[in-house]
KOLBA-859371 format. One line per 10 residues: number of its first residue (from 1); their letters; for each residue z, y, x of C-alpha. Coordinates in nm, 2 decimals. Layout:
BEGIN
NUM	a	Z:Y:X; ... $
//
This chain:
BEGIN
1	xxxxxxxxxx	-2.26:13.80:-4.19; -2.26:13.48:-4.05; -2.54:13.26:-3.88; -2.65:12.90:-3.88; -2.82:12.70:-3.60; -3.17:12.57:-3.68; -3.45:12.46:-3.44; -3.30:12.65:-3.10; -3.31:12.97:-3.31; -2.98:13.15:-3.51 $
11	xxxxxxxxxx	-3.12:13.16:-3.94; -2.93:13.46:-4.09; -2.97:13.54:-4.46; -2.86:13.78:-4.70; -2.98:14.13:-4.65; -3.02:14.04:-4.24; -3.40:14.18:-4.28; -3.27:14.53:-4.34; -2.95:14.51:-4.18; -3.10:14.38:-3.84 $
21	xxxxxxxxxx	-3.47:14.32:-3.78; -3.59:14.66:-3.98; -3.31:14.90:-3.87; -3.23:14.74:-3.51; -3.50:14.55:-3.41; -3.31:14.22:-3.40; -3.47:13.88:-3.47; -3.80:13.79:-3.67; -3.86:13.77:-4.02; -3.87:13.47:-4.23 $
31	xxxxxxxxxx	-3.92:13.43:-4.59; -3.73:13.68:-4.81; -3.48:13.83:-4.62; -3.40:13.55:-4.39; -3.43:13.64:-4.01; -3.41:13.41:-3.70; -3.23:13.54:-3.36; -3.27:13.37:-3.04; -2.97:13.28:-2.90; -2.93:13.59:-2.69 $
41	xxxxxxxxxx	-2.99:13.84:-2.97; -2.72:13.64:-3.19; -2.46:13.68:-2.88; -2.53:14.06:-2.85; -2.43:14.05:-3.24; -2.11:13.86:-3.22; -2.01:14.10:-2.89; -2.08:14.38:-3.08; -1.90:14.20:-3.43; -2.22:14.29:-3.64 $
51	xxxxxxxxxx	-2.22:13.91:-3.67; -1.94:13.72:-3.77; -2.04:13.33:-3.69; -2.25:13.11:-3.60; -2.18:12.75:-3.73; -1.81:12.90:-3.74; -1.81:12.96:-3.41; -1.69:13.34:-3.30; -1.82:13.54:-2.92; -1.65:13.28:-2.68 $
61	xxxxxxxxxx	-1.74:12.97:-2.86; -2.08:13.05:-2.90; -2.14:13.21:-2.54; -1.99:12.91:-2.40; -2.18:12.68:-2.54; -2.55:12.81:-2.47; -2.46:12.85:-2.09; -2.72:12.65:-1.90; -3.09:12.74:-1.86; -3.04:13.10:-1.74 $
71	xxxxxxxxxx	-2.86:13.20:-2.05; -2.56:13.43:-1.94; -2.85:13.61:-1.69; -3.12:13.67:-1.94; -2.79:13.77:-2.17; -2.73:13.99:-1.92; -2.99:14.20:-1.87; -3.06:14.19:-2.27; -2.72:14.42:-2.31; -2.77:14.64:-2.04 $
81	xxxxxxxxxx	-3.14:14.71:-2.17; -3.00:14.71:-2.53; -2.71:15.00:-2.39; -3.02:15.23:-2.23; -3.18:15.24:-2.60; -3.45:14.99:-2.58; -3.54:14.72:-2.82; -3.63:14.35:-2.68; -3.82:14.09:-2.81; -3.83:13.71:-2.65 $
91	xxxxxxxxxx	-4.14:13.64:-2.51; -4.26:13.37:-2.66; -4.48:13.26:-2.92; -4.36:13.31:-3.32; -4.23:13.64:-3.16; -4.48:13.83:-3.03; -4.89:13.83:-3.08; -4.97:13.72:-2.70; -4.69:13.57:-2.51; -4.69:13.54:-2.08 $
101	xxxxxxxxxx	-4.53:13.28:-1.98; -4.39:13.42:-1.69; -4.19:13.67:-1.86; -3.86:13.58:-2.06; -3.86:13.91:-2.27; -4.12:14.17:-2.39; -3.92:14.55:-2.40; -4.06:14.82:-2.61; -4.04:15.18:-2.56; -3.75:15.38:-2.68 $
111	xxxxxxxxxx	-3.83:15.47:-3.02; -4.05:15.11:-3.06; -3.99:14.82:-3.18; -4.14:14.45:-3.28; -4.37:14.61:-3.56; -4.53:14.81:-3.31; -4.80:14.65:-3.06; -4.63:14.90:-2.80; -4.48:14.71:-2.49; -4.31:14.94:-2.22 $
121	xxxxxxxxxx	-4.21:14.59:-1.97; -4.27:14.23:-1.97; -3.92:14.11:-1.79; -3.84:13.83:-1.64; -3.51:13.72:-1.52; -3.34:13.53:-1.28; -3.01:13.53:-1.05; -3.02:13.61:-0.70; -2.95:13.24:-0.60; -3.28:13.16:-0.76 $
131	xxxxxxxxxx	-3.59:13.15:-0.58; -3.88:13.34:-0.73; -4.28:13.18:-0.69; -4.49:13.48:-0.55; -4.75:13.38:-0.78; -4.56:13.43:-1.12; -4.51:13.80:-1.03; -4.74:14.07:-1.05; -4.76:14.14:-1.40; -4.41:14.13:-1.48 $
141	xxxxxxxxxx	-4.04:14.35:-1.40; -3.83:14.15:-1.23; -3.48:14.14:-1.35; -3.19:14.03:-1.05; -2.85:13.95:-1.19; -2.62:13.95:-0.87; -2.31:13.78:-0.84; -2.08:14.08:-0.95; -2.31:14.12:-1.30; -2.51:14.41:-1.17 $
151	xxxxxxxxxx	-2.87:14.43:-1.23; -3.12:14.52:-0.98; -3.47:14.60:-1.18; -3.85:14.57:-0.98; -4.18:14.63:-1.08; -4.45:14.45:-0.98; -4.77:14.47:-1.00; -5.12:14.30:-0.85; -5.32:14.58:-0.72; -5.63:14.70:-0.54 $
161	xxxxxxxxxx	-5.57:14.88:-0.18; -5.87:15.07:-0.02; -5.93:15.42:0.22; -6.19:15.60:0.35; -6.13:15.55:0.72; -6.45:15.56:0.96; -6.52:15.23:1.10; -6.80:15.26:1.25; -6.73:15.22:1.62; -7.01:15.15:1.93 $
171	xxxxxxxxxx	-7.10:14.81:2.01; -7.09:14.66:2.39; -6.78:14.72:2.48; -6.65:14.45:2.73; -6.27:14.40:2.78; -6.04:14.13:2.97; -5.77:13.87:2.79; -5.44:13.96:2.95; -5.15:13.71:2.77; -5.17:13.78:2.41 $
181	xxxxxxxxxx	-5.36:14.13:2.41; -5.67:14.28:2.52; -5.77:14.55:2.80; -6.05:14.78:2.74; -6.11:14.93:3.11; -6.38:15.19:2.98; -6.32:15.25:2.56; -6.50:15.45:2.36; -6.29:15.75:2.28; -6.41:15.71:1.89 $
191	xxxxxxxxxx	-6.23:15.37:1.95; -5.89:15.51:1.95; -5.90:15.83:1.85; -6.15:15.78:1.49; -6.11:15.43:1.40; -5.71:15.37:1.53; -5.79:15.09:1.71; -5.55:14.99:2.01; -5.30:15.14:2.19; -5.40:15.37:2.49 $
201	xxxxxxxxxx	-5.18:15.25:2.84; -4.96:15.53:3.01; -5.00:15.81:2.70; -5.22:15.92:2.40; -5.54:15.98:2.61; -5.78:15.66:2.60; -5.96:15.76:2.84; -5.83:15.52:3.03; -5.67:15.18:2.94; -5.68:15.11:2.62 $
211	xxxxxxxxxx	-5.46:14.79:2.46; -5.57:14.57:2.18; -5.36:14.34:2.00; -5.48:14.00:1.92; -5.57:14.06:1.60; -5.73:14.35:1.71; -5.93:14.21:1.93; -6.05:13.88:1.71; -6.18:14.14:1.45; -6.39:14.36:1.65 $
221	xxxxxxxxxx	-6.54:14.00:1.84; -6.61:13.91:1.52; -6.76:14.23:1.43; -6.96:14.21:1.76; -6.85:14.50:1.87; -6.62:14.38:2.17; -6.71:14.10:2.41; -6.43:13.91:2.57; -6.45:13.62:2.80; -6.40:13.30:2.63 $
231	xxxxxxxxxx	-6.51:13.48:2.33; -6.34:13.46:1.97; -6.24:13.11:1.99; -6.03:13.19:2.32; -5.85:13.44:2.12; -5.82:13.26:1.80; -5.63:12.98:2.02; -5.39:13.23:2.22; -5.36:13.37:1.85; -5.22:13.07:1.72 $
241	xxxxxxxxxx	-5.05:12.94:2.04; -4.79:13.23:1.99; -4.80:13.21:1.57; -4.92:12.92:1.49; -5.09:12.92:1.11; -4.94:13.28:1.05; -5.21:13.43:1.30; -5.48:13.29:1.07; -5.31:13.47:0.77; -5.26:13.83:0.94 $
251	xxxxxxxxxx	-5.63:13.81:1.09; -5.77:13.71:0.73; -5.50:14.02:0.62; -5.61:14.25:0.86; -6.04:14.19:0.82; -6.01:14.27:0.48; -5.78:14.54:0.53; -6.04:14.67:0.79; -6.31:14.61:0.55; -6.15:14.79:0.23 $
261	xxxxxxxxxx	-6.17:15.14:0.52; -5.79:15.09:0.54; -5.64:15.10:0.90; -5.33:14.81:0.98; -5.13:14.89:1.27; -4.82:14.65:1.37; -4.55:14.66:1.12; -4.28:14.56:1.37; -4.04:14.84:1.36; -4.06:14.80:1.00 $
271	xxxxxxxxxx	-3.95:14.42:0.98; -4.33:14.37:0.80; -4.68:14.27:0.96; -4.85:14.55:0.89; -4.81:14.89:0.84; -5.15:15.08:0.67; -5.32:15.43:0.67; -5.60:15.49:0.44; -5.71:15.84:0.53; -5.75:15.84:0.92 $
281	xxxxxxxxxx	-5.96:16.12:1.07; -5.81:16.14:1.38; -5.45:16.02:1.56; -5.38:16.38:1.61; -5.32:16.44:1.29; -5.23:16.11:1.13; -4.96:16.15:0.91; -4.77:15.85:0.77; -4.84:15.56:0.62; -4.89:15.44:0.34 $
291	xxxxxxxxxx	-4.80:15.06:0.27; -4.57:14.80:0.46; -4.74:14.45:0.46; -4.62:14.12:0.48; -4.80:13.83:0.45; -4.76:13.53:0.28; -4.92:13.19:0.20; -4.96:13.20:-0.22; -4.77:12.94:-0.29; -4.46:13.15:-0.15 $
301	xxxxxxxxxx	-4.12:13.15:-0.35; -3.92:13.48:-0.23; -3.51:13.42:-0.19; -3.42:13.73:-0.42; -3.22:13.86:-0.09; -3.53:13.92:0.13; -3.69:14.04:-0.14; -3.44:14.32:-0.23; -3.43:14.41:0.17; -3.83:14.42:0.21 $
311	xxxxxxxxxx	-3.82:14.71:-0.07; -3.52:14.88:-0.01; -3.63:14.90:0.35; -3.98:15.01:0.23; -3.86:15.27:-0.02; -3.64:15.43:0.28; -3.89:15.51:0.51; -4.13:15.66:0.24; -4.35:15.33:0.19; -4.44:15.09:-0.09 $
321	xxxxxxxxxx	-4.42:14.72:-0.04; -4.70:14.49:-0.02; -4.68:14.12:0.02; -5.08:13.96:0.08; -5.11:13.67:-0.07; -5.32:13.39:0.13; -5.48:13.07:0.00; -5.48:12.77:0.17; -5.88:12.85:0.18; -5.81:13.15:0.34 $
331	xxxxxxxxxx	-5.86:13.35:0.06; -5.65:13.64:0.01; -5.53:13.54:-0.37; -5.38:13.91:-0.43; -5.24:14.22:-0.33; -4.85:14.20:-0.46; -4.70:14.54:-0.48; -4.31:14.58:-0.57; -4.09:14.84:-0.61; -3.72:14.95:-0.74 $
341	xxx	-3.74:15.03:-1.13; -3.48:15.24:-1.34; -3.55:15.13:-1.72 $
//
Protein backbone atom coordinates (compact mmCIF):
# COMPACT_ATOMS: atom_id res chain seq x y z
CA UNK A 1 0.00 0.00 0.00
CA UNK A 2 1.49 3.13 -0.70
CA UNK A 3 0.42 6.86 0.12
CA UNK A 4 0.35 10.17 -1.62
CA UNK A 5 0.65 13.67 -0.16
CA UNK A 6 -2.37 15.98 -0.56
CA UNK A 7 -3.33 19.10 1.38
CA UNK A 8 -0.98 18.34 4.74
CA UNK A 9 -2.81 15.04 4.96
CA UNK A 10 -1.38 11.27 3.52
CA UNK A 11 -4.56 10.02 0.55
CA UNK A 12 -4.41 6.18 0.64
CA UNK A 13 -6.69 4.15 -1.69
CA UNK A 14 -7.44 0.76 -2.52
CA UNK A 15 -9.09 -1.21 0.21
CA UNK A 16 -7.31 1.44 3.01
CA UNK A 17 -11.07 1.90 4.45
CA UNK A 18 -11.12 -1.68 5.65
CA UNK A 19 -7.59 -2.33 5.92
CA UNK A 20 -6.95 0.72 8.28
CA UNK A 21 -9.74 3.17 9.33
CA UNK A 22 -12.49 0.14 9.98
CA UNK A 23 -10.17 -2.46 11.48
CA UNK A 24 -7.43 -0.15 13.20
CA UNK A 25 -8.82 3.07 13.57
CA UNK A 26 -6.34 4.83 11.36
CA UNK A 27 -7.16 7.89 9.26
CA UNK A 28 -10.70 9.28 8.05
CA UNK A 29 -12.80 8.28 5.31
CA UNK A 30 -13.04 9.79 2.05
CA UNK A 31 -15.13 8.80 -0.86
CA UNK A 32 -15.10 5.11 -1.64
CA UNK A 33 -12.42 3.54 0.01
CA UNK A 34 -10.01 6.38 0.05
CA UNK A 35 -8.74 7.40 3.57
CA UNK A 36 -6.59 10.37 4.60
CA UNK A 37 -3.77 9.96 7.55
CA UNK A 38 -2.18 12.78 9.25
CA UNK A 39 1.15 12.72 9.00
CA UNK A 40 1.75 10.98 12.33
CA UNK A 41 -0.66 8.14 11.67
CA UNK A 42 1.06 7.57 8.20
CA UNK A 43 4.67 7.33 10.12
CA UNK A 44 3.27 4.88 12.71
CA UNK A 45 2.36 2.83 9.32
CA UNK A 46 5.58 2.91 7.57
CA UNK A 47 7.42 1.97 11.26
CA UNK A 48 5.20 -0.72 11.56
CA UNK A 49 5.54 -1.60 7.30
CA UNK A 50 1.68 -1.74 7.02
CA UNK A 51 2.50 1.16 4.63
CA UNK A 52 4.81 0.95 2.07
CA UNK A 53 5.30 4.78 0.70
CA UNK A 54 4.47 7.87 0.68
CA UNK A 55 5.43 9.81 -2.53
CA UNK A 56 8.16 6.94 -2.70
CA UNK A 57 9.54 7.79 0.20
CA UNK A 58 10.08 4.79 2.90
CA UNK A 59 10.28 5.39 7.32
CA UNK A 60 13.43 7.63 7.28
CA UNK A 61 12.60 9.74 4.33
CA UNK A 62 9.34 10.46 5.43
CA UNK A 63 10.09 11.07 9.29
CA UNK A 64 12.76 13.33 8.29
CA UNK A 65 11.11 15.38 6.33
CA UNK A 66 7.90 16.33 8.69
CA UNK A 67 10.37 17.21 11.59
CA UNK A 68 9.54 20.75 12.59
CA UNK A 69 6.32 21.91 14.40
CA UNK A 70 6.42 19.39 17.23
CA UNK A 71 6.26 16.43 14.97
CA UNK A 72 8.72 13.75 16.32
CA UNK A 73 7.05 14.68 20.05
CA UNK A 74 3.42 14.39 19.05
CA UNK A 75 4.89 11.09 17.04
CA UNK A 76 6.05 10.15 20.13
CA UNK A 77 3.57 9.94 22.34
CA UNK A 78 1.06 8.60 19.34
CA UNK A 79 3.23 5.19 19.46
CA UNK A 80 3.48 4.79 22.91
CA UNK A 81 -0.40 5.39 23.30
CA UNK A 82 -0.83 3.20 20.10
CA UNK A 83 1.49 0.23 22.07
CA UNK A 84 -0.98 0.46 25.47
CA UNK A 85 -4.04 -0.39 23.04
CA UNK A 86 -5.63 2.86 22.48
CA UNK A 87 -6.85 4.41 19.32
CA UNK A 88 -6.03 8.23 18.46
CA UNK A 89 -7.63 10.62 16.47
CA UNK A 90 -6.06 14.34 15.60
CA UNK A 91 -7.82 16.89 17.09
CA UNK A 92 -8.86 18.89 14.76
CA UNK A 93 -11.65 19.70 12.66
CA UNK A 94 -12.68 17.09 9.49
CA UNK A 95 -11.62 14.54 12.30
CA UNK A 96 -13.66 14.72 15.02
CA UNK A 97 -17.30 16.38 15.73
CA UNK A 98 -16.02 19.29 18.26
CA UNK A 99 -12.35 19.92 18.15
CA UNK A 100 -10.24 22.01 21.34
CA UNK A 101 -7.83 23.73 20.21
CA UNK A 102 -5.64 23.21 22.99
CA UNK A 103 -5.30 19.62 22.48
CA UNK A 104 -3.24 17.94 19.57
CA UNK A 105 -5.04 14.55 19.82
CA UNK A 106 -8.47 13.14 20.99
CA UNK A 107 -7.67 9.19 22.58
CA UNK A 108 -10.52 6.78 22.87
CA UNK A 109 -11.03 4.06 25.22
CA UNK A 110 -9.61 0.69 24.63
CA UNK A 111 -12.11 -1.04 22.72
CA UNK A 112 -13.30 2.63 20.92
CA UNK A 113 -12.54 4.11 18.24
CA UNK A 114 -13.39 7.30 15.72
CA UNK A 115 -17.00 5.94 15.01
CA UNK A 116 -17.76 6.12 18.56
CA UNK A 117 -18.48 9.66 20.31
CA UNK A 118 -16.53 8.03 23.25
CA UNK A 119 -13.35 10.09 24.24
CA UNK A 120 -11.15 8.66 27.15
CA UNK A 121 -8.33 12.03 26.88
CA UNK A 122 -7.87 15.12 25.05
CA UNK A 123 -3.84 15.20 24.85
CA UNK A 124 -1.74 17.70 24.27
CA UNK A 125 1.87 17.52 23.74
CA UNK A 126 4.91 19.29 24.09
CA UNK A 127 8.82 18.68 25.02
CA UNK A 128 10.12 19.60 28.17
CA UNK A 129 12.09 22.66 26.73
CA UNK A 130 8.79 24.01 25.88
CA UNK A 131 6.95 26.33 27.99
CA UNK A 132 3.29 25.54 28.65
CA UNK A 133 0.53 28.79 29.12
CA UNK A 134 -1.38 27.98 32.50
CA UNK A 135 -4.34 28.97 30.77
CA UNK A 136 -4.55 26.24 27.90
CA UNK A 137 -4.55 23.52 30.58
CA UNK A 138 -7.23 22.33 32.58
CA UNK A 139 -9.26 20.41 30.23
CA UNK A 140 -6.62 18.57 28.63
CA UNK A 141 -3.65 15.47 29.61
CA UNK A 142 -0.52 16.84 29.20
CA UNK A 143 1.94 14.78 27.32
CA UNK A 144 6.04 15.59 28.29
CA UNK A 145 8.48 14.11 25.87
CA UNK A 146 11.87 14.36 27.76
CA UNK A 147 15.14 14.40 26.27
CA UNK A 148 15.79 10.52 26.48
CA UNK A 149 12.13 9.88 24.58
CA UNK A 150 10.27 9.04 27.74
CA UNK A 151 6.89 10.30 28.33
CA UNK A 152 5.72 11.73 31.44
CA UNK A 153 1.57 11.88 31.21
CA UNK A 154 -0.60 14.67 33.61
CA UNK A 155 -4.04 15.31 34.02
CA UNK A 156 -5.41 18.39 34.48
CA UNK A 157 -8.27 19.55 35.24
CA UNK A 158 -10.17 23.11 36.44
CA UNK A 159 -11.92 22.35 39.53
CA UNK A 160 -14.03 23.66 42.43
CA UNK A 161 -12.28 23.45 46.09
CA UNK A 162 -14.58 23.97 49.14
CA UNK A 163 -14.84 22.48 53.25
CA UNK A 164 -16.99 22.79 55.92
CA UNK A 165 -14.60 24.46 58.34
CA UNK A 166 -16.22 26.84 61.18
CA UNK A 167 -15.37 30.34 60.51
CA UNK A 168 -17.16 32.07 62.59
CA UNK A 169 -14.76 33.61 65.07
CA UNK A 170 -15.53 36.74 67.85
CA UNK A 171 -15.02 40.07 66.78
CA UNK A 172 -12.90 42.85 68.85
CA UNK A 173 -9.92 41.35 69.15
CA UNK A 174 -6.98 43.92 69.23
CA UNK A 175 -3.38 42.78 68.34
CA UNK A 176 0.11 44.65 67.68
CA UNK A 177 2.26 44.73 64.11
CA UNK A 178 5.55 43.20 64.99
CA UNK A 179 7.73 43.06 61.41
CA UNK A 180 5.78 41.13 59.01
CA UNK A 181 3.26 39.24 61.55
CA UNK A 182 0.77 39.96 64.04
CA UNK A 183 0.62 39.41 68.04
CA UNK A 184 -2.63 38.64 69.54
CA UNK A 185 -1.83 39.27 73.55
CA UNK A 186 -5.34 37.92 74.62
CA UNK A 187 -6.92 35.46 71.55
CA UNK A 188 -9.95 33.83 71.61
CA UNK A 189 -9.22 30.16 72.10
CA UNK A 190 -11.94 29.40 69.17
CA UNK A 191 -9.29 31.49 67.19
CA UNK A 192 -6.74 28.84 67.15
CA UNK A 193 -8.12 26.00 68.15
CA UNK A 194 -11.81 26.00 65.75
CA UNK A 195 -11.00 28.17 62.93
CA UNK A 196 -6.82 27.37 62.57
CA UNK A 197 -5.92 30.72 62.63
CA UNK A 198 -2.31 31.72 63.79
CA UNK A 199 0.25 30.10 65.40
CA UNK A 200 0.26 29.93 69.27
CA UNK A 201 4.06 31.41 70.72
CA UNK A 202 5.97 28.90 73.09
CA UNK A 203 3.50 25.60 72.36
CA UNK A 204 -0.04 24.46 71.29
CA UNK A 205 -1.91 26.34 74.12
CA UNK A 206 -3.17 29.86 72.82
CA UNK A 207 -3.82 30.99 75.70
CA UNK A 208 -1.24 33.08 75.48
CA UNK A 209 0.53 34.57 72.48
CA UNK A 210 -0.91 33.87 69.59
CA UNK A 211 1.00 34.69 65.95
CA UNK A 212 -0.64 35.77 62.73
CA UNK A 213 0.88 35.81 59.47
CA UNK A 214 0.36 38.71 57.28
CA UNK A 215 -2.06 37.32 55.29
CA UNK A 216 -3.64 36.24 58.23
CA UNK A 217 -3.97 39.14 59.70
CA UNK A 218 -5.24 41.40 56.46
CA UNK A 219 -8.12 38.87 56.19
CA UNK A 220 -9.55 38.97 59.59
CA UNK A 221 -9.04 43.21 59.35
CA UNK A 222 -10.89 42.90 56.53
CA UNK A 223 -13.39 40.68 58.11
CA UNK A 224 -13.55 43.19 61.05
CA UNK A 225 -12.79 40.88 63.26
CA UNK A 226 -9.19 42.01 64.40
CA UNK A 227 -8.19 45.60 64.84
CA UNK A 228 -4.50 46.51 64.32
CA UNK A 229 -2.94 49.82 64.50
CA UNK A 230 -2.55 51.37 61.22
CA UNK A 231 -5.24 49.20 60.16
CA UNK A 232 -5.43 47.07 56.81
CA UNK A 233 -3.63 49.48 54.79
CA UNK A 234 -0.49 49.28 57.23
CA UNK A 235 -0.52 45.68 56.63
CA UNK A 236 -1.28 45.60 53.00
CA UNK A 237 2.04 47.78 52.66
CA UNK A 238 4.41 45.67 55.03
CA UNK A 239 2.59 42.83 52.83
CA UNK A 240 3.92 44.07 49.76
CA UNK A 241 7.17 45.61 51.11
CA UNK A 242 8.43 41.94 51.71
CA UNK A 243 6.50 40.36 48.31
CA UNK A 244 5.84 42.86 46.33
CA UNK A 245 2.57 42.01 43.83
CA UNK A 246 2.72 38.27 45.01
CA UNK A 247 1.17 39.36 48.46
CA UNK A 248 -1.85 40.78 46.62
CA UNK A 249 -2.23 37.28 44.89
CA UNK A 250 -1.89 34.95 48.02
CA UNK A 251 -4.31 37.36 50.09
CA UNK A 252 -6.87 37.32 47.11
CA UNK A 253 -5.92 33.24 47.34
CA UNK A 254 -6.33 32.92 50.79
CA UNK A 255 -9.94 35.15 51.25
CA UNK A 256 -11.48 32.96 48.87
CA UNK A 257 -10.05 30.01 50.26
CA UNK A 258 -11.31 31.29 53.68
CA UNK A 259 -14.57 32.00 52.14
CA UNK A 260 -15.17 28.48 50.34
CA UNK A 261 -14.83 27.09 54.60
CA UNK A 262 -11.44 25.78 53.49
CA UNK A 263 -8.46 26.54 55.98
CA UNK A 264 -4.77 27.73 54.16
CA UNK A 265 -1.87 27.42 56.31
CA UNK A 266 1.81 28.37 54.97
CA UNK A 267 2.86 25.93 52.39
CA UNK A 268 6.61 26.57 53.08
CA UNK A 269 7.93 23.23 53.96
CA UNK A 270 6.22 22.09 50.97
CA UNK A 271 7.98 24.50 48.30
CA UNK A 272 4.02 25.91 47.66
CA UNK A 273 2.05 28.92 49.26
CA UNK A 274 -0.46 27.21 50.77
CA UNK A 275 -1.12 24.15 52.11
CA UNK A 276 -5.31 23.45 52.77
CA UNK A 277 -7.61 21.50 55.19
CA UNK A 278 -11.20 21.34 54.45
CA UNK A 279 -12.63 19.52 57.40
CA UNK A 280 -11.15 21.35 60.61
CA UNK A 281 -12.97 20.69 63.91
CA UNK A 282 -10.29 21.22 66.04
CA UNK A 283 -6.09 21.22 65.87
CA UNK A 284 -6.15 18.26 68.14
CA UNK A 285 -7.24 16.18 65.73
CA UNK A 286 -6.35 17.72 62.42
CA UNK A 287 -5.27 15.28 60.21
CA UNK A 288 -3.52 16.11 56.95
CA UNK A 289 -4.12 18.12 54.33
CA UNK A 290 -5.50 18.14 51.58
CA UNK A 291 -4.16 20.42 48.58
CA UNK A 292 -0.68 22.20 47.99
CA UNK A 293 -1.22 25.67 46.48
CA UNK A 294 0.70 27.82 44.53
CA UNK A 295 -0.23 30.77 43.03
CA UNK A 296 0.09 32.27 39.93
CA UNK A 297 -0.80 35.29 37.83
CA UNK A 298 -3.19 33.71 34.64
CA UNK A 299 -1.22 34.58 32.18
CA UNK A 300 1.55 32.06 33.62
CA UNK A 301 3.54 29.66 31.19
CA UNK A 302 4.94 26.71 33.49
CA UNK A 303 8.76 25.46 32.41
CA UNK A 304 7.71 21.67 32.15
CA UNK A 305 10.60 21.13 34.86
CA UNK A 306 8.84 22.97 37.77
CA UNK A 307 5.95 21.64 36.76
CA UNK A 308 6.93 17.92 36.99
CA UNK A 309 8.70 18.88 40.63
CA UNK A 310 5.47 20.72 42.06
CA UNK A 311 3.50 17.26 41.40
CA UNK A 312 5.95 14.77 42.14
CA UNK A 313 6.60 16.65 45.32
CA UNK A 314 2.77 16.91 45.91
CA UNK A 315 2.03 13.21 45.12
CA UNK A 316 4.91 12.24 47.83
CA UNK A 317 3.58 13.72 50.75
CA UNK A 318 -0.03 12.48 50.01
CA UNK A 319 -1.36 15.93 48.36
CA UNK A 320 -2.83 16.98 45.03
CA UNK A 321 -1.48 20.01 43.34
CA UNK A 322 -3.23 23.22 42.92
CA UNK A 323 -1.92 26.12 40.99
CA UNK A 324 -4.64 29.49 41.60
CA UNK A 325 -4.94 31.28 38.88
CA UNK A 326 -5.11 35.31 39.38
CA UNK A 327 -6.23 37.94 37.02
CA UNK A 328 -4.68 41.06 36.64
CA UNK A 329 -8.22 42.33 38.19
CA UNK A 330 -7.63 40.32 40.95
CA UNK A 331 -9.88 37.75 40.07
CA UNK A 332 -9.04 34.29 40.78
CA UNK A 333 -9.54 32.95 36.95
CA UNK A 334 -9.44 29.12 38.11
CA UNK A 335 -8.53 26.52 40.31
CA UNK A 336 -5.80 24.34 38.18
CA UNK A 337 -5.44 20.90 39.56
CA UNK A 338 -2.61 18.38 38.12
CA UNK A 339 -1.60 15.15 38.70
CA UNK A 340 0.60 12.07 37.32
CA UNK A 341 -1.54 9.94 34.73
CA UNK A 342 -0.79 6.20 33.67
CA UNK A 343 -2.81 5.84 30.25
Amino acid sequence: MNGRLRDGEVVVGGDARQRYYDSRGYGRPLDGNEIALSSVEAAHLLLRGDLDSVDEMGFREFLRDSTGNGFAARFLVYADLRERGFYLSPDRSGWVSESLPESDFVVYPRGRGPWDDEVLYRLRVTSERETISASRLGDVVLAIVDEESEITYFETDRIEISGTTNHDVPSGVSGSLLADRVLLWDAPDELHHESFYGQPMGGRDPAGVLQLSLVEAAHLVAEGTLSVEGGYDEIIARGRDAEGERFDRRLRVYRALRNRNVVPKTGFKFGADFRTYADVESVDDLGHSEYLIRVLPDGHAFAPRDLALDVRLAHGVRKKMIFALVTENERIETWLSVTRLTP
